[in-house]
KOLDO-813442 format. One record per atom (N, C-alpha, C): x, y, z; residue in one letter; chain; atom name. Coordinates in nm, 3 decimals, always signed. Each point is the difference from the previous one (the first is absolute). Layout:
u;v;w;type;mol;atom
X;Y;Z;A;A;CA
...
***
This chain:
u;v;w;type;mol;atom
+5.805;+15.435;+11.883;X;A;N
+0.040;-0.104;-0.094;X;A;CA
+0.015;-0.134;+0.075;X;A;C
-0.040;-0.098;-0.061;X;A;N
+0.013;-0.179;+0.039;X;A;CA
+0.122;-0.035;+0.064;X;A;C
+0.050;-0.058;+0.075;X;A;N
+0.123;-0.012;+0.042;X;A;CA
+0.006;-0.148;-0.081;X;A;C
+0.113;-0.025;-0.030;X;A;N
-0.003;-0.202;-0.022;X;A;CA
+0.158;-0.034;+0.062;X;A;C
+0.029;-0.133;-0.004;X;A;N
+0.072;-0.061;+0.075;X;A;CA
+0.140;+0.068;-0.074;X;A;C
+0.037;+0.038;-0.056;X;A;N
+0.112;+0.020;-0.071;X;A;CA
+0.037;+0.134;+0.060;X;A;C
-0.094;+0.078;+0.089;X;A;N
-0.014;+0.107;+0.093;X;A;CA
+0.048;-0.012;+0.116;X;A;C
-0.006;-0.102;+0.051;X;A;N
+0.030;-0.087;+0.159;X;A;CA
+0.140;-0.008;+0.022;X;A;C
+0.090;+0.037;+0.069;X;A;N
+0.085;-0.055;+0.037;X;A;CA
+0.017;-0.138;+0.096;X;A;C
+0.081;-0.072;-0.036;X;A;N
+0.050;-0.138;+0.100;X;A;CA
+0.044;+0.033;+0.148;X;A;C
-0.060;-0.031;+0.053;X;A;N
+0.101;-0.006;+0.121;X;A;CA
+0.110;-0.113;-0.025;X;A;C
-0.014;-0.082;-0.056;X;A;N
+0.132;-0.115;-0.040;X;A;CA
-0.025;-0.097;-0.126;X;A;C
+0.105;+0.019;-0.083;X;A;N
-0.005;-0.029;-0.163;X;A;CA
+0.135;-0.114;+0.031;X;A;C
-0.022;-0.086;-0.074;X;A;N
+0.105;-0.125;-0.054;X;A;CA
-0.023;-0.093;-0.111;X;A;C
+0.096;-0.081;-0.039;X;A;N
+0.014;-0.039;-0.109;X;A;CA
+0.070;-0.129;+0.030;X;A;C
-0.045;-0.011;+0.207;X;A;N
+0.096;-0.201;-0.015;X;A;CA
-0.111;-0.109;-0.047;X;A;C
+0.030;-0.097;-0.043;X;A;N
-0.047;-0.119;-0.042;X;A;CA
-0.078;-0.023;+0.102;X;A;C
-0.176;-0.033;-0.059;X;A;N
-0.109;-0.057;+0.081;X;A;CA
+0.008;-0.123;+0.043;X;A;C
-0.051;-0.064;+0.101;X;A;N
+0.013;-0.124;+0.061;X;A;CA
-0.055;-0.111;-0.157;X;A;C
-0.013;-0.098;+0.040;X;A;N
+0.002;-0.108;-0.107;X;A;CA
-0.185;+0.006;+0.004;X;A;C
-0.046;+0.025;+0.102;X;A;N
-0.113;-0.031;-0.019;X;A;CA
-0.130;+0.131;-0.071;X;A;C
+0.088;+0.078;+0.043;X;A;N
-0.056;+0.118;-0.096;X;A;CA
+0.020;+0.002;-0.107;X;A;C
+0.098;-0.085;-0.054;X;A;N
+0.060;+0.053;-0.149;X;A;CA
-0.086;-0.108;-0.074;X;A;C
-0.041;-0.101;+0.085;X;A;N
-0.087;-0.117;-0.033;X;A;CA
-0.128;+0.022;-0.001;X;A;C
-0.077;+0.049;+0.051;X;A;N
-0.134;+0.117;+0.028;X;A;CA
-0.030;+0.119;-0.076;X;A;C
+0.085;+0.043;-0.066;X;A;N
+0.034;+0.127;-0.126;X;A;CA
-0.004;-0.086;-0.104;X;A;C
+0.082;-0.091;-0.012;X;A;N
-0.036;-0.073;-0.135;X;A;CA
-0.103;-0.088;-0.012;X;A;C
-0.057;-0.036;+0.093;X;A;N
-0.125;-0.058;+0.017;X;A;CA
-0.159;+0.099;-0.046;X;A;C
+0.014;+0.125;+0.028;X;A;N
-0.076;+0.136;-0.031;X;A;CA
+0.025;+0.018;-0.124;X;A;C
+0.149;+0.024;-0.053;X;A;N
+0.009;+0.034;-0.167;X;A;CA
-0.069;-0.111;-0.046;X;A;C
-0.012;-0.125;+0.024;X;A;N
-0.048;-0.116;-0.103;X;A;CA
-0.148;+0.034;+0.029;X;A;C
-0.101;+0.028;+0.105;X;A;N
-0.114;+0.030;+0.043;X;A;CA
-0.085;+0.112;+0.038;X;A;C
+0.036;+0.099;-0.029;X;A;N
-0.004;+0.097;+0.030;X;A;CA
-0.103;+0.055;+0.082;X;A;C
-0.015;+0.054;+0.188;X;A;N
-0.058;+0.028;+0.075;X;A;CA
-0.094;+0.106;-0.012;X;A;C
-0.108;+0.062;-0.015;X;A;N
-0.104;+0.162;-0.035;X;A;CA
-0.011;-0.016;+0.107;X;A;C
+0.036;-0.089;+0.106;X;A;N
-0.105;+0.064;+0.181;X;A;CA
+0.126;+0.067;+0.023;X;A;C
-0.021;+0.136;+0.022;X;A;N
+0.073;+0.126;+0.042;X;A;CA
-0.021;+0.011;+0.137;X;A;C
-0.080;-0.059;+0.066;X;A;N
-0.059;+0.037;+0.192;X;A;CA
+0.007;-0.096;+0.031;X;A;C
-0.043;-0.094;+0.137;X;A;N
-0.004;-0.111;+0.047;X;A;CA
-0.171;-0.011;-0.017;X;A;C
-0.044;+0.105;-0.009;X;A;N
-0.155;-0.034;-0.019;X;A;CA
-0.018;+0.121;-0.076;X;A;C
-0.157;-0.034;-0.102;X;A;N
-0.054;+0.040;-0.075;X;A;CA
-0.082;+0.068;+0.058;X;A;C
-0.055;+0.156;+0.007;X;A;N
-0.113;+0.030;+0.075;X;A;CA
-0.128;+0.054;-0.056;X;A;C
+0.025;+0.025;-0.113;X;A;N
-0.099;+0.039;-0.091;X;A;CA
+0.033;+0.007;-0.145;X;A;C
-0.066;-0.027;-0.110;X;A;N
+0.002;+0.014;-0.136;X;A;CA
-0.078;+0.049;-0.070;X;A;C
+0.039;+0.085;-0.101;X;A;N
-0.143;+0.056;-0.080;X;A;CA
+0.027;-0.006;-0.142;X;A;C
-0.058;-0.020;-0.098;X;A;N
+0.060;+0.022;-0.134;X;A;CA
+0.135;+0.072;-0.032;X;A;C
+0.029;+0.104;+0.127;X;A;N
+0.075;+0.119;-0.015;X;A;CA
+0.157;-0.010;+0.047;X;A;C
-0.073;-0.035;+0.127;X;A;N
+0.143;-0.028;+0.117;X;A;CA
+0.006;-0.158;+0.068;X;A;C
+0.111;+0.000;+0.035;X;A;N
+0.011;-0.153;+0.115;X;A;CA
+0.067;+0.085;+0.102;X;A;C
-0.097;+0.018;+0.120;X;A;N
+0.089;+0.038;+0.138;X;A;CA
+0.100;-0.109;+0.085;X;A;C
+0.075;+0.000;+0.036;X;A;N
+0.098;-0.087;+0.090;X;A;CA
+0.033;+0.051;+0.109;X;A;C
+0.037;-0.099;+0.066;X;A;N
+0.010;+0.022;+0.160;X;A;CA
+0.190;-0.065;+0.005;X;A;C
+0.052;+0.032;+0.093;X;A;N
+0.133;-0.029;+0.024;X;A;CA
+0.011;-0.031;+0.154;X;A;C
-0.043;-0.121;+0.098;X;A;N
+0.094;+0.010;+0.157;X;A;CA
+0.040;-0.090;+0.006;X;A;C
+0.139;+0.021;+0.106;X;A;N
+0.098;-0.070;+0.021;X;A;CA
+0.045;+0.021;+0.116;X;A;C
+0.013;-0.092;+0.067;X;A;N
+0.054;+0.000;+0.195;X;A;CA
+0.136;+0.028;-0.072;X;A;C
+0.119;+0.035;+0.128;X;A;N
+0.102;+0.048;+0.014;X;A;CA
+0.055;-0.121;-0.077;X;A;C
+0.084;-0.057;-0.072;X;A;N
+0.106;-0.076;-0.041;X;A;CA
-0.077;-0.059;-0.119;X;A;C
-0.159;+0.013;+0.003;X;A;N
-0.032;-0.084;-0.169;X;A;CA
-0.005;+0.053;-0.157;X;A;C
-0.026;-0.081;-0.041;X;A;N
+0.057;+0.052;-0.164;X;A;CA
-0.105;-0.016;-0.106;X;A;C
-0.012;+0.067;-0.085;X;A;N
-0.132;-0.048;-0.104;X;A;CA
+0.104;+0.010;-0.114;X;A;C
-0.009;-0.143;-0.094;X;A;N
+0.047;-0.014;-0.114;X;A;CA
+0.003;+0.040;-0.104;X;A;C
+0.088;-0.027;-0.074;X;A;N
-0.017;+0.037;-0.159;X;A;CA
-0.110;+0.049;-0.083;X;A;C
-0.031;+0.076;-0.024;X;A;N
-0.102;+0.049;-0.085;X;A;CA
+0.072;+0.115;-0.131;X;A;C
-0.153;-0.024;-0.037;X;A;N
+0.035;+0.130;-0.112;X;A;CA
-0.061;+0.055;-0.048;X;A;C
+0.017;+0.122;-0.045;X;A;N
-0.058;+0.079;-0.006;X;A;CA
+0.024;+0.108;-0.146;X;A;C
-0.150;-0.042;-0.057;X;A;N
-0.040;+0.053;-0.177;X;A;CA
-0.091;+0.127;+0.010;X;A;C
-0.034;+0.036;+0.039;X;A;N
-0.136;+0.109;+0.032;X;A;CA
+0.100;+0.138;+0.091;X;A;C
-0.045;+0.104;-0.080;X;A;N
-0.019;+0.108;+0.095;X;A;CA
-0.080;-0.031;+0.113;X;A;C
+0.091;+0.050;+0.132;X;A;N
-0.042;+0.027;+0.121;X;A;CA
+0.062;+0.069;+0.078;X;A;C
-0.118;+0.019;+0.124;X;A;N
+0.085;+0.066;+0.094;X;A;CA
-0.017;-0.092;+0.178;X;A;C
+0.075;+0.039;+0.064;X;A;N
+0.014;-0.070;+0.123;X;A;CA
+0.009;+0.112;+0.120;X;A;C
-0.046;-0.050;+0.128;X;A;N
-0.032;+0.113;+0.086;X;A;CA
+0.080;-0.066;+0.119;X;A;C
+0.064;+0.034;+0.052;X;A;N
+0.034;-0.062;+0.135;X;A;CA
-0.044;+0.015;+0.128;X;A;C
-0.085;-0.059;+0.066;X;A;N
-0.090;+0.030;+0.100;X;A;CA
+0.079;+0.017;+0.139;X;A;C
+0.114;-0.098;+0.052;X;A;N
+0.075;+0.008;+0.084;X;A;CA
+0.114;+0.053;+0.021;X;A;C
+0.063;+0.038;+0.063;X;A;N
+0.101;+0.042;+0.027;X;A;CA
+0.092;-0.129;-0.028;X;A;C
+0.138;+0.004;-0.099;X;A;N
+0.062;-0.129;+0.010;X;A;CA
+0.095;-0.020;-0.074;X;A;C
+0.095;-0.094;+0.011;X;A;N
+0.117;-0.035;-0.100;X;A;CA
+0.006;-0.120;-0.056;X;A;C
+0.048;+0.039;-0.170;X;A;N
-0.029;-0.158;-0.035;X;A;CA
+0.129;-0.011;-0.098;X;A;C
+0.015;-0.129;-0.021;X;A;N
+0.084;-0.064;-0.115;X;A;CA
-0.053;-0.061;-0.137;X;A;C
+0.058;+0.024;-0.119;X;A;N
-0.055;+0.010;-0.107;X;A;CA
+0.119;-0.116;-0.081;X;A;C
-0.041;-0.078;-0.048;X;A;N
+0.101;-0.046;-0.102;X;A;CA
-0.040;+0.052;-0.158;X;A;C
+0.056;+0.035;-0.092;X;A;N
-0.014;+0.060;-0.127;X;A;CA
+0.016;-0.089;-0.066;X;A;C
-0.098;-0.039;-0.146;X;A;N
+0.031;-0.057;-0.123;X;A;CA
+0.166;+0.027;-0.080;X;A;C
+0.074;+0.101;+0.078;X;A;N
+0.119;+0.017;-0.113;X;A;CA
+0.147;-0.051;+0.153;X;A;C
-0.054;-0.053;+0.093;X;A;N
+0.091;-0.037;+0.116;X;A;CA
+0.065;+0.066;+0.074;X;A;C
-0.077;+0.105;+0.017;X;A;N
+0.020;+0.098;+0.171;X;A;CA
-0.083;-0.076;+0.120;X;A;C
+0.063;+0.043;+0.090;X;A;N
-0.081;-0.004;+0.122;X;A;CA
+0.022;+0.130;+0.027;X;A;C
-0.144;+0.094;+0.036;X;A;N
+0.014;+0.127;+0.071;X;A;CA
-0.097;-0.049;+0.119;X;A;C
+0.020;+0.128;+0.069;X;A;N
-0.111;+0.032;+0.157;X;A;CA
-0.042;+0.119;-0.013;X;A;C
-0.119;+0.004;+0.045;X;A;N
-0.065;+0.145;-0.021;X;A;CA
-0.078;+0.036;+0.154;X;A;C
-0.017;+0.086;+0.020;X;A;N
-0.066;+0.024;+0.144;X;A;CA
-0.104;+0.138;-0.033;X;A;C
-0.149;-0.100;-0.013;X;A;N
-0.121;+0.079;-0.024;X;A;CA
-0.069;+0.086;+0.132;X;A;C
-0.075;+0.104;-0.062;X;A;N
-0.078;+0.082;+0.087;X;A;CA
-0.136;-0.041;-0.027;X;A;C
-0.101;+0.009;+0.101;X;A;N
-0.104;+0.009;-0.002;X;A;CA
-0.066;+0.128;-0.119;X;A;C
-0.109;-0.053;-0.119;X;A;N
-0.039;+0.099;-0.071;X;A;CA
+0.100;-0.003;-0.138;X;A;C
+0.144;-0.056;+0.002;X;A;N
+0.076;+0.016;-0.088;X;A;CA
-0.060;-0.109;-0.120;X;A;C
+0.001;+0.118;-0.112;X;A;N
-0.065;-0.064;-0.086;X;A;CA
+0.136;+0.030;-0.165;X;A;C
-0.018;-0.154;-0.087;X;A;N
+0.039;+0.037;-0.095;X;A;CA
-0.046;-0.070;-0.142;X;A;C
+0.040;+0.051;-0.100;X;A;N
-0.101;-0.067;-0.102;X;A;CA
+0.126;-0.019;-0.098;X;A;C
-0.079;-0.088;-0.058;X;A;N
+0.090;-0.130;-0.107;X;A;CA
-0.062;+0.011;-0.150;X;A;C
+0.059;-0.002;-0.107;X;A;N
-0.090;-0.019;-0.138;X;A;CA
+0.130;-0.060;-0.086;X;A;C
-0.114;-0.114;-0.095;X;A;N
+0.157;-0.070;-0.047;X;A;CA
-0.113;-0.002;-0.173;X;A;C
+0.095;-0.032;-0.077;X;A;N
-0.022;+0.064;-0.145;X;A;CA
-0.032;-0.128;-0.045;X;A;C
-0.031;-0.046;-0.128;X;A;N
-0.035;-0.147;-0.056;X;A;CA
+0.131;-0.104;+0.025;X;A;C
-0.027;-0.058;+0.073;X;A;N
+0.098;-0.090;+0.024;X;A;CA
+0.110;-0.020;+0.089;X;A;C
-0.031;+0.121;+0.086;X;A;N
+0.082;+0.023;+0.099;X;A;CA
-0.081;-0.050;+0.096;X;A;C
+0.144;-0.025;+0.160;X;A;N
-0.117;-0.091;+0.087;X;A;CA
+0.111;+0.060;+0.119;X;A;C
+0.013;-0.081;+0.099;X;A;N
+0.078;+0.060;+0.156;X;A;CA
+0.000;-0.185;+0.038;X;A;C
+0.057;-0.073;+0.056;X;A;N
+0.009;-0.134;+0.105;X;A;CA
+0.082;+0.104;+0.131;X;A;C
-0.031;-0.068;+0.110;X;A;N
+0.009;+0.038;+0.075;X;A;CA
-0.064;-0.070;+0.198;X;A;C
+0.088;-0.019;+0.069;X;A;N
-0.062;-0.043;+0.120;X;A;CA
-0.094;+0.108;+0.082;X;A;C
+0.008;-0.025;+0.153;X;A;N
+0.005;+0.088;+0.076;X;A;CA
-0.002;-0.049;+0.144;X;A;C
+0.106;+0.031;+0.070;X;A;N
-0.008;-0.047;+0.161;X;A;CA
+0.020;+0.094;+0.127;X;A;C
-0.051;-0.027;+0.064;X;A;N
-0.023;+0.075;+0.123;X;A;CA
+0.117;+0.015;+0.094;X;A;C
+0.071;+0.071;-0.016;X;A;N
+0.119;-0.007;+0.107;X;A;CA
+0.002;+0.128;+0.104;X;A;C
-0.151;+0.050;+0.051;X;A;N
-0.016;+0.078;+0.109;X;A;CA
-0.028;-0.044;+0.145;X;A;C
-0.029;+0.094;+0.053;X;A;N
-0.003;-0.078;+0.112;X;A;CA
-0.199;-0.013;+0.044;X;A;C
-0.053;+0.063;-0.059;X;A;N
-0.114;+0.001;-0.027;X;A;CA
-0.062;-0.075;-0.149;X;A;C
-0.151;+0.004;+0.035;X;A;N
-0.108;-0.063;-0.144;X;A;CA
+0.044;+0.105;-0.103;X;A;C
+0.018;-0.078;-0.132;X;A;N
+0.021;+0.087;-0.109;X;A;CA
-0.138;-0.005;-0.066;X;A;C
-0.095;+0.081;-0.082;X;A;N
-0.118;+0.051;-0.026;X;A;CA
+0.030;+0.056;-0.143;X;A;C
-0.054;-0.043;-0.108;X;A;N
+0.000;+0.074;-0.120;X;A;CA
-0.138;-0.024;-0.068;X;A;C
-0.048;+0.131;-0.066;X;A;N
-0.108;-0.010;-0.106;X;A;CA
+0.066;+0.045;-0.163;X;A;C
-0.047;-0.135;-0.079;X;A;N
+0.065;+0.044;-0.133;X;A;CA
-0.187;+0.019;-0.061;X;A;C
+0.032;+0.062;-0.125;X;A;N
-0.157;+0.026;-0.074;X;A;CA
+0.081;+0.010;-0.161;X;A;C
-0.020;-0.141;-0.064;X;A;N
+0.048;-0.043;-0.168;X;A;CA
-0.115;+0.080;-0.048;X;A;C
+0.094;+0.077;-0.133;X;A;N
-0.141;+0.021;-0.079;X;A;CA
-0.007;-0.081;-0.149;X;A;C
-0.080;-0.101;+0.012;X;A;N
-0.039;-0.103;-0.115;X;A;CA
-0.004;+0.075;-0.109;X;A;C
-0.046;+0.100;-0.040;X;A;N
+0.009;+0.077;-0.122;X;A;CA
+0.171;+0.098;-0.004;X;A;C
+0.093;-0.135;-0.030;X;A;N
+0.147;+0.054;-0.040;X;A;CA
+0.042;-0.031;-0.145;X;A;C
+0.121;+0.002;-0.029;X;A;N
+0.039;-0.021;-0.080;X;A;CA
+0.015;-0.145;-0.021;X;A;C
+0.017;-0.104;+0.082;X;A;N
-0.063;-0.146;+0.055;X;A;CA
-0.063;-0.027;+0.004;X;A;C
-0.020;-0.158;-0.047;X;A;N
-0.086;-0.064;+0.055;X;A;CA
-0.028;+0.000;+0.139;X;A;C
-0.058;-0.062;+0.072;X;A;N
+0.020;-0.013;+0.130;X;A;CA
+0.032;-0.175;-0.007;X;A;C
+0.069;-0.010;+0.149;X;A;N
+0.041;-0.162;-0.011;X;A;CA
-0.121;-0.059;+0.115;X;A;C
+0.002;-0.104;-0.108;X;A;N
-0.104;-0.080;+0.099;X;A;CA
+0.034;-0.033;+0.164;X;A;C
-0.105;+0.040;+0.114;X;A;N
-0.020;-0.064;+0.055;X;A;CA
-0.080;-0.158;+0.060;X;A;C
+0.067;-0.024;+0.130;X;A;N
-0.106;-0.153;+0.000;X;A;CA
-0.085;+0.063;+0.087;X;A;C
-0.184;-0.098;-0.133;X;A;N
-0.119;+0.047;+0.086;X;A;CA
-0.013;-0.061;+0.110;X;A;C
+0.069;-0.045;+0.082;X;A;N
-0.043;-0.018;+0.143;X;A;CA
+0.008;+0.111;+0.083;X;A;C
+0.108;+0.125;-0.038;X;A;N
+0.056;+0.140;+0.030;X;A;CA
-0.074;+0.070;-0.019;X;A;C
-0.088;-0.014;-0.140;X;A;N
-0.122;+0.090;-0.040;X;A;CA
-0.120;+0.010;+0.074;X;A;C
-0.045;-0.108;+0.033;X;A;N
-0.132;-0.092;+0.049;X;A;CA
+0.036;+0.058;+0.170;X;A;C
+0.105;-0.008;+0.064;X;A;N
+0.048;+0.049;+0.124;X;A;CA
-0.057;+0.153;-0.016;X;A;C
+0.031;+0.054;-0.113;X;A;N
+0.027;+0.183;+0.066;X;A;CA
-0.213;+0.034;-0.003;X;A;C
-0.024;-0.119;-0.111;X;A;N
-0.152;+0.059;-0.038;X;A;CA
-0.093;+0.005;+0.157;X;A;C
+0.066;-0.147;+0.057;X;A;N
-0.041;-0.028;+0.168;X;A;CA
-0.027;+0.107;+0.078;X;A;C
+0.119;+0.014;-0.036;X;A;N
+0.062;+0.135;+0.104;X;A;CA
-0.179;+0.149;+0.002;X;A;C
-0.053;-0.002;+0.081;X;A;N
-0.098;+0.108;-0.010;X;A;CA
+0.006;+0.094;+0.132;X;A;C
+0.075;-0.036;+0.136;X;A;N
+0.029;+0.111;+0.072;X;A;CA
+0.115;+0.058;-0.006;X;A;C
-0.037;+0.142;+0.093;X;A;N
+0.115;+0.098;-0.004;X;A;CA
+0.066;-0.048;+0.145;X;A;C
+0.158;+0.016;-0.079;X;A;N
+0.070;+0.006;+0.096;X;A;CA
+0.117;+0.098;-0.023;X;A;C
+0.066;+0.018;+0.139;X;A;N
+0.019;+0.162;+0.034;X;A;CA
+0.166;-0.053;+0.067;X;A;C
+0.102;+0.043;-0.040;X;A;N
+0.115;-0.026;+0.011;X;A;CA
+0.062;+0.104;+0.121;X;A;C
+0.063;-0.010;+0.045;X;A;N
+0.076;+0.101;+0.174;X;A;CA
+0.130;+0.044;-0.105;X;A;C
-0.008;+0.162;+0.016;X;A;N
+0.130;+0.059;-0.019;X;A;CA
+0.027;+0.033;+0.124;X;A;C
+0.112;-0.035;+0.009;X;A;N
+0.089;+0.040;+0.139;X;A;CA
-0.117;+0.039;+0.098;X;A;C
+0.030;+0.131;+0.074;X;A;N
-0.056;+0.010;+0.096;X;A;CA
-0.141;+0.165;-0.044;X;A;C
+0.005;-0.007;-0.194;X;A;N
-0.073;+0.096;-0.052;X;A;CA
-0.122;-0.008;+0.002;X;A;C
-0.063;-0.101;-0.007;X;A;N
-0.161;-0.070;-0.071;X;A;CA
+0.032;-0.150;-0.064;X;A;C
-0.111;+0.006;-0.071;X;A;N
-0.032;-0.117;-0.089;X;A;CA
-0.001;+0.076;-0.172;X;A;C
+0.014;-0.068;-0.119;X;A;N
-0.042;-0.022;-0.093;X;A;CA
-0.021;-0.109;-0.075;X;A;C
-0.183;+0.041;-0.058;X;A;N
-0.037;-0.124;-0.092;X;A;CA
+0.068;-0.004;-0.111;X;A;C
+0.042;-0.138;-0.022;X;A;N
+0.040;-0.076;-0.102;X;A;CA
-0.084;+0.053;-0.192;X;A;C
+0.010;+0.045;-0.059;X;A;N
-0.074;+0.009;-0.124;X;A;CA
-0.046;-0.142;-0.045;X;A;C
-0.109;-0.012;-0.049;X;A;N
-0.052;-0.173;-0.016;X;A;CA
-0.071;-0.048;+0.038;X;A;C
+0.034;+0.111;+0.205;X;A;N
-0.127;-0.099;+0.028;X;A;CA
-0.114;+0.091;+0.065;X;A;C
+0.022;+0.169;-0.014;X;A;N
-0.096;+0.063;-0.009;X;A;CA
-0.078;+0.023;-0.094;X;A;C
-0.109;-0.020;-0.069;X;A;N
-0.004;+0.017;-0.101;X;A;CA
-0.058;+0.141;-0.095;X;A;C
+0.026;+0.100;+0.083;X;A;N
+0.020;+0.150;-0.035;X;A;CA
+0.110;+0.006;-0.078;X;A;C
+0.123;-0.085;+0.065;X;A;N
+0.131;+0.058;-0.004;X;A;CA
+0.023;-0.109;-0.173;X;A;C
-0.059;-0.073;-0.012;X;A;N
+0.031;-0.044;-0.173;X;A;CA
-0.046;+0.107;-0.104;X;A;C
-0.103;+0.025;+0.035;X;A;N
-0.005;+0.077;-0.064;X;A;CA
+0.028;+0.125;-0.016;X;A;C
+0.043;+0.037;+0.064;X;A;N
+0.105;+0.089;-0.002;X;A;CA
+0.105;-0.012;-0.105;X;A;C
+0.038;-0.100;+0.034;X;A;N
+0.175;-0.061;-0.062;X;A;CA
-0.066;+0.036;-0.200;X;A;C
-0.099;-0.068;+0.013;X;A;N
-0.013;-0.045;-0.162;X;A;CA
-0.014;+0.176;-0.044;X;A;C
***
């Protein structure tokens, strides 16, 4: 069975008041609302939008949100911080391979950060599936036009296991997905 986040335990849950500038950056997202779920786009098909997630030790990827069933893969070994649409801060500390999946009903959605507070690169693959109960939210085509670019494979370092390709940019592995 699917694991999803409501499965996960915190390594650390709270409820103190976010700095001014986050709370300013959240309401900046509710008025605009973010669909880039990755820092990069790596492939798209009628079906799916693959995403990519890295982050050096101390950086952060913003506000987004998230309308579409998906799921997310964590490629690295790593710990991160999450701010929540309802005003938690938790921490979670991922495994390589740990995978979980998300599905939200008409009108349901997730806001949400994500920052790197390991001591290593944090690594995530998310894969939206456009055919949800959502619309999907627009991205900007400069993001789009980037992933179409994109035509080699590249091959990511798990620890000290191998490599794995990215889905997106083999192109066995899309089709697969669909």
């Amino acid at each position: 069975m699917a694991l999803t986040m409501s499965d996960k335990e915190a390594a650390r849950q709270d409820r103190s008041e976010w700095p001014v500038a986050l709370q300013e950056e959240f309401a900046r997202e509710a008025r605009s609302p973010n669909g880039c779920v990755g820092s990069e786009l790596v492939s798209e098909t009628d079906k799916v939008r693959v995403w990519t997630i890295r982050l050096k030790p101390g950086q952060r990827f913003g506000f987004h949100r998230h309308v579409l069933n998906y799921f997310w893969t964590a490629i690295t070994p790593c710990r991160g911080r999450q701010h929540l649409m309802d005003g938690t801060t938790v921490e979670y500390t991922y495994a390589p391979g740990e995978t979980r999946h998300e599905t939200y009903g008409p009108g349901e959605f997730k806001v949400h950060d994500l920052q790197n507070i390991g001591d290593g690169d944090m690594v995530f693959m998310t894969v939206e599936f456009l055919e949800s109960a959502n619309a999907p939210l627009a991205i900007p085509e400069e993001i789009r036009r980037k992933a179409a670019r994109s035509e080699e494979r590249v091959d990511l370092p798990i620890g000290n296991s191998g490599v794995i390709a990215l889905p997106g940019l083999d192109p066995g592995i899309d089709r697969a997905i669909q």
